[in-house]
C-alpha positions as CSV (number, residue, x, y, z in Angstrom):
1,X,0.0,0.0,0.0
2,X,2.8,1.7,0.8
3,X,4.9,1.7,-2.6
4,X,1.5,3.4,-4.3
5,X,1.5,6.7,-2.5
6,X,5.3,6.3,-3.0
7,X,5.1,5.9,-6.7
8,X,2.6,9.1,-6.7
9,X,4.9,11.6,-5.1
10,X,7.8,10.2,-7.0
11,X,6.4,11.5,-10.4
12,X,5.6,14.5,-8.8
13,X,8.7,15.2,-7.0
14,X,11.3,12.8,-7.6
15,X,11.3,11.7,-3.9
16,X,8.6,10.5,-0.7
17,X,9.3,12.2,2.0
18,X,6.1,10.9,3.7
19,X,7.6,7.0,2.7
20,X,5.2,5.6,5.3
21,X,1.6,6.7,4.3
22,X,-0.9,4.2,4.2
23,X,-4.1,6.3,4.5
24,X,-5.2,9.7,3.4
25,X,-8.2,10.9,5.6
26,X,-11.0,13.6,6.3
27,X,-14.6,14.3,7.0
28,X,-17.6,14.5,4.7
29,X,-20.8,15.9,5.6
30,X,-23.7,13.6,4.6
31,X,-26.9,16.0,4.2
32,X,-29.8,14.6,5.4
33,X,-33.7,15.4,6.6
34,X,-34.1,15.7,10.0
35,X,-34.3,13.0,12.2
36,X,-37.5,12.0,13.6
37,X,-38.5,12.8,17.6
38,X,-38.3,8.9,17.4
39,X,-34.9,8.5,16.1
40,X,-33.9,11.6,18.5
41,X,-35.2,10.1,21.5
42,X,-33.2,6.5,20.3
43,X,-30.0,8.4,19.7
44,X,-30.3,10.8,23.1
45,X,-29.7,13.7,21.3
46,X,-31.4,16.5,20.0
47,X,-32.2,18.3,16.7
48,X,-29.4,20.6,17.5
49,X,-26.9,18.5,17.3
50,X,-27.6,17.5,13.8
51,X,-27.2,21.0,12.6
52,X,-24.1,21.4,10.4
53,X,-22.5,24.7,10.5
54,X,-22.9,24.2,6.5
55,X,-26.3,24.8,6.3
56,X,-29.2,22.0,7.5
57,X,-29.2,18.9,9.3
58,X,-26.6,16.1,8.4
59,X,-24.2,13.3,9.5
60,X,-20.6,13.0,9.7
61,X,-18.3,10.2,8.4
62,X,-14.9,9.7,9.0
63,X,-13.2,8.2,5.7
64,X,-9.6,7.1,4.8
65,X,-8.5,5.9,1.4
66,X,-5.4,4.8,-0.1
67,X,-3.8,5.9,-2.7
68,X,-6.6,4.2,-5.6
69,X,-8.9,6.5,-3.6
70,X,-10.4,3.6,-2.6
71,X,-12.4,3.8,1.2
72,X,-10.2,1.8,3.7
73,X,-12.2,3.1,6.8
74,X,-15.3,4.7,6.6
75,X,-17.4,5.4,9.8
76,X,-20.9,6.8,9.7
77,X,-21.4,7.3,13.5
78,X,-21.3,11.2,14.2
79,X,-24.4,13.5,14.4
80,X,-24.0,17.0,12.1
81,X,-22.4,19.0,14.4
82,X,-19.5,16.9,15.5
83,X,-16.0,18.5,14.5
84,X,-13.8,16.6,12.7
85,X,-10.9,15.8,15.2
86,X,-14.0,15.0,17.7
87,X,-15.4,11.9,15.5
88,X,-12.1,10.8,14.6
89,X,-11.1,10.8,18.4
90,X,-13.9,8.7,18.9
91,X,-13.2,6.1,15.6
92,X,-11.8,2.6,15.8
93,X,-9.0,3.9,13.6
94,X,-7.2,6.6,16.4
95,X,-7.5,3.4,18.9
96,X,-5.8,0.9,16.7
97,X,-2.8,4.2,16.8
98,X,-3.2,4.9,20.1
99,X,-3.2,0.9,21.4
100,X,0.2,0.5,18.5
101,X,-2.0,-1.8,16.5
102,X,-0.3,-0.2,13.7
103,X,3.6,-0.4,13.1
104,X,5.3,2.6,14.1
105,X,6.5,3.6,10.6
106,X,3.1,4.0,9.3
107,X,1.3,7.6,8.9
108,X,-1.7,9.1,7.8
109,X,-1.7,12.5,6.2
110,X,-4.8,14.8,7.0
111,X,-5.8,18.1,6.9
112,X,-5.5,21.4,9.9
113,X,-8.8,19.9,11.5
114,X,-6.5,17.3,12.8
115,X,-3.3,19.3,14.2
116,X,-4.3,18.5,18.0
117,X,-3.2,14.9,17.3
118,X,0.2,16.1,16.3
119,X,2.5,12.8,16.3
120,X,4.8,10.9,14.3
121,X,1.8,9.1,12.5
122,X,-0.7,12.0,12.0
123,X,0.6,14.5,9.5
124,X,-1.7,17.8,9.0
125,X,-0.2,21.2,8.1
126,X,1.3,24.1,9.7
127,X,-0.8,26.5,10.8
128,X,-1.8,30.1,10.0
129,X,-0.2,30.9,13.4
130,X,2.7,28.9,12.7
131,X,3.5,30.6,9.5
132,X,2.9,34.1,11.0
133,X,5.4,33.3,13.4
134,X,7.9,31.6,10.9
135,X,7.3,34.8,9.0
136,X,8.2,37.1,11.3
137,X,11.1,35.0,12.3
138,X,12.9,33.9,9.2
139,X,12.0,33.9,5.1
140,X,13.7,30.9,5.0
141,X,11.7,28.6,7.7
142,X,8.4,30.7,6.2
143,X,9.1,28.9,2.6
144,X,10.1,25.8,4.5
145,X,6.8,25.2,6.4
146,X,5.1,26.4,3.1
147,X,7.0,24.2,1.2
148,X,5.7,21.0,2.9
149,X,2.6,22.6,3.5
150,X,2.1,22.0,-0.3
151,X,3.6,19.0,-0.5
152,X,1.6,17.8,2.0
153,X,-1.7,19.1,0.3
154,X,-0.8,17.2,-3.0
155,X,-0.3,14.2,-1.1
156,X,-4.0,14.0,1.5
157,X,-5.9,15.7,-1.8
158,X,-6.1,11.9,-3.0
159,X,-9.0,11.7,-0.1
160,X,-10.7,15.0,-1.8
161,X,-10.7,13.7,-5.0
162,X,-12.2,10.3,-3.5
163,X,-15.3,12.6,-2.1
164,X,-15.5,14.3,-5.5
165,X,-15.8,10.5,-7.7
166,X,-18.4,9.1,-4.7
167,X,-20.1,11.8,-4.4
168,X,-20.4,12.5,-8.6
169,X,-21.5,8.5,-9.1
170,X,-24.4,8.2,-7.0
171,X,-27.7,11.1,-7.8
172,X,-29.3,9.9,-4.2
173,X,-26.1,11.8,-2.8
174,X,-27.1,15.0,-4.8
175,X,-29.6,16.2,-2.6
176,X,-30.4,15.7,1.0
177,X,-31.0,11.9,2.1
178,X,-35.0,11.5,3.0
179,X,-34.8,8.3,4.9
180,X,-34.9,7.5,8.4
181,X,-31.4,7.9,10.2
182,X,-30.5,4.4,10.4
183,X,-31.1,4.1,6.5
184,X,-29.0,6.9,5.8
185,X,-26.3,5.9,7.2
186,X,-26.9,2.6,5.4
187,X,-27.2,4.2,2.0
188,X,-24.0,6.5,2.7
189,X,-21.8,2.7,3.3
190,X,-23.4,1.0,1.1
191,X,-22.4,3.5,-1.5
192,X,-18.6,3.4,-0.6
193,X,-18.6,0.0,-1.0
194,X,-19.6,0.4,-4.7
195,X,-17.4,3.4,-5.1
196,X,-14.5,0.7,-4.0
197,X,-16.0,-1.5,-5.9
198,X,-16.2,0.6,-9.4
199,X,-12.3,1.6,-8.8
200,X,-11.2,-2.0,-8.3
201,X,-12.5,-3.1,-11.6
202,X,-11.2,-0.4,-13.2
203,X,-7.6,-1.5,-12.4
204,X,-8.4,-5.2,-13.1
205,X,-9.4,-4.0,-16.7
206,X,-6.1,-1.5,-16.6
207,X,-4.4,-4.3,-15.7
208,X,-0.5,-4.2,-14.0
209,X,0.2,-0.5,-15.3
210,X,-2.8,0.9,-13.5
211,X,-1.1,4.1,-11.3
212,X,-3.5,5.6,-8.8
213,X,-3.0,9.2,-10.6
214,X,-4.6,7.2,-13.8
215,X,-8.0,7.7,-12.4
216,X,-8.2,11.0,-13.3
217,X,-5.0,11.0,-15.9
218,X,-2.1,12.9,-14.8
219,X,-2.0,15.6,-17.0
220,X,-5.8,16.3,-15.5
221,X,-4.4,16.4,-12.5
222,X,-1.8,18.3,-12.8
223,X,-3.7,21.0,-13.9
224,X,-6.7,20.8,-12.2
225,X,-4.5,22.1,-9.1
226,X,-2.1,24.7,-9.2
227,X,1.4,23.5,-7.4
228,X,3.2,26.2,-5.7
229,X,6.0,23.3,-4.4
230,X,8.5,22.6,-6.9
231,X,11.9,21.7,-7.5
232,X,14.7,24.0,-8.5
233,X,15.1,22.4,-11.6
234,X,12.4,21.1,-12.5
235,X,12.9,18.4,-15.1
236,X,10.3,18.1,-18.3
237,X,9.7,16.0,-20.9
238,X,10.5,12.9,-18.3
239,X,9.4,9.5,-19.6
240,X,7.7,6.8,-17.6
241,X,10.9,4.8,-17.7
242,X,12.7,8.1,-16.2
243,X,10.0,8.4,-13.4
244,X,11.0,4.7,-12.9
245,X,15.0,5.0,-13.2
246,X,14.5,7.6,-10.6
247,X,12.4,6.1,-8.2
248,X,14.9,3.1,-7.7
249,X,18.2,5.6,-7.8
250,X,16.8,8.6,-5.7
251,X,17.3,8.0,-2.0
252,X,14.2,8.5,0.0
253,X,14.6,11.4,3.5
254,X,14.0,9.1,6.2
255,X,14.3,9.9,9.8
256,X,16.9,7.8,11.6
257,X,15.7,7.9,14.9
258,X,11.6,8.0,16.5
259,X,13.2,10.6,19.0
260,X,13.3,13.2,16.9
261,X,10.0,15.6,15.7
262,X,9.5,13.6,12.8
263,X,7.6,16.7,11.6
264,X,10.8,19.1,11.7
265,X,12.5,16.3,9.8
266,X,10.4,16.0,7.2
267,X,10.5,19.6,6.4
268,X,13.9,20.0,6.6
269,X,14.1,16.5,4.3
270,X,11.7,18.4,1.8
271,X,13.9,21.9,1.9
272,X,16.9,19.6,1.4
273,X,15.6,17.7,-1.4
274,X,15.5,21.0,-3.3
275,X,11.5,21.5,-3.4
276,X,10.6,25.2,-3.2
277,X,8.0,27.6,-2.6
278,X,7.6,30.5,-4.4
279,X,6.9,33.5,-2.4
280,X,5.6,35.1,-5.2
281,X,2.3,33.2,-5.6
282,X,1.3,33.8,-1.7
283,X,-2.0,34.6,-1.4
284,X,-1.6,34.6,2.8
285,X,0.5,37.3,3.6
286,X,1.9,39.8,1.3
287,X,5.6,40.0,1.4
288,X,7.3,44.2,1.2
């Protein structure tokens, strides 16, 4: 599962800093009608807490993929107004990490929602604080956080674009579900499991050179998302058997030792490996 994400950020960057990734994860809010005085009185809660701060009542899931953008966990337990890092605290998942159920060089990337977790197996991004204060401190650490900011961002947006295909395949999903709360959730799991479903045939019929950037084609992607992290010198024109030549030559950043901020190494490992961000194309703060 590894070697996938692996393969992804080596056509993209020529190296993995994040070698360990197995999951890619974030929350989706599941519209739905509101639950019945019934259902409410069942669940001990009331309508309020259904209320999602994006408009109308809904549930949460919690859902990792891997690098297909294929579900691996998906949990539909959460009421509407459950924050992210409260549902995933509450998920089977952040047990199996916190009881070491899974090996110690495997990590998850995620998104800010999750920063409170902050450990060597729960990557999210900087933070607009941090970066003020990098800013004010040093140019240099400024593009460094930014810098694996985005590379960070290209990596967990495989979970985004997993929303985007499950969410596009199934019309029930287009409008608020109508059915009683336990149905809902039923429909919403049910139609991961055909989302997994579609993706796995569709690298059976691909065959052994399916790449989980193929979904979409990576020239799509590339341009569907403007990368501000890049290398130096960027190479062009690079052939499949280039992207392959350097995947086995390029030596990966790892972190010798769990003692250190594996965080701070990874940056530095991304700084090192020559991946840039241009200060230029900030939309955060605006540079004198």
């Amino acid at each position: 599962m590894t070697s996938q994400w692996s393969d992804v950020e080596f056509r993209k960057n020529g190296c993995d800093p994040f070698s360990g990734t197995i999951l890619a994860g974030d929350g989706y809010v599941a519209k739905c009608t509101a639950p019945s005085a019934a259902e409410l009185l069942v669940c001990k809660l009331e309508i309020g807490a259904f209320q999602n701060r994006k408009g109308g009542t809904a549930v949460i899931v919690q859902a990792f993929c891997d690098a297909f953008a294929r579900f691996k966990v998906f949990d539909v337990l959460w009421p509407g107004a459950t924050p992210d890092i409260s549902a995933y605290k509450q998920s089977s998942l952040y047990v199996w990490f916190l009881e070491g159920k899974i090996p110690a060089e495997f990590s998850m990337v995620l998104d800010e929602a999750y920063c409170s977790v902050g450990d060597d197996q729960h990557f999210s991004p900087y933070t607009r604080a941090q970066l003020i204060k990098a800013k004010a401190s040093s140019l240099k650490l400024y593009r460094m956080l930014k810098a694996f900011n985005n590379v960070l961002s290209s990596k967990r947006i495989t979970i985004e674009r997993a929303f985007g295909m499950y969410h596009r395949k199934f019309g029930i999903l287009w409008k608020p579900l109508e059915y009683s709360l336990s149905a809902n959730c039923l429909i919403l799991k049910v139609c991961a499991k055909l989302h997994n479903l579609s993706i796995t045939d569709w690298i059976s019929k691909k065959g052994q050179g399916a790449t989980p950037e193929g979904l979409l084609g990576m020239k799509d992607v590339q341009q569907s998302r403007r990368f501000e992290s890049r290398k130096e010198e960027p190479e062009t024109g690079r052939t499949d058997e280039d992207i392959a030549k350097a995947h086995k030559n390029t030596p990966v950043p790892t972190v010798a030792s769990r003692t250190c901020d594996k965080k701070t190494e990874i940056t530095k490992a991304i700084f090192n490996a020559g991946i840039r961000y241009s200060v230029r194309s900030d939309n955060d703060f605006t540079f004198s």
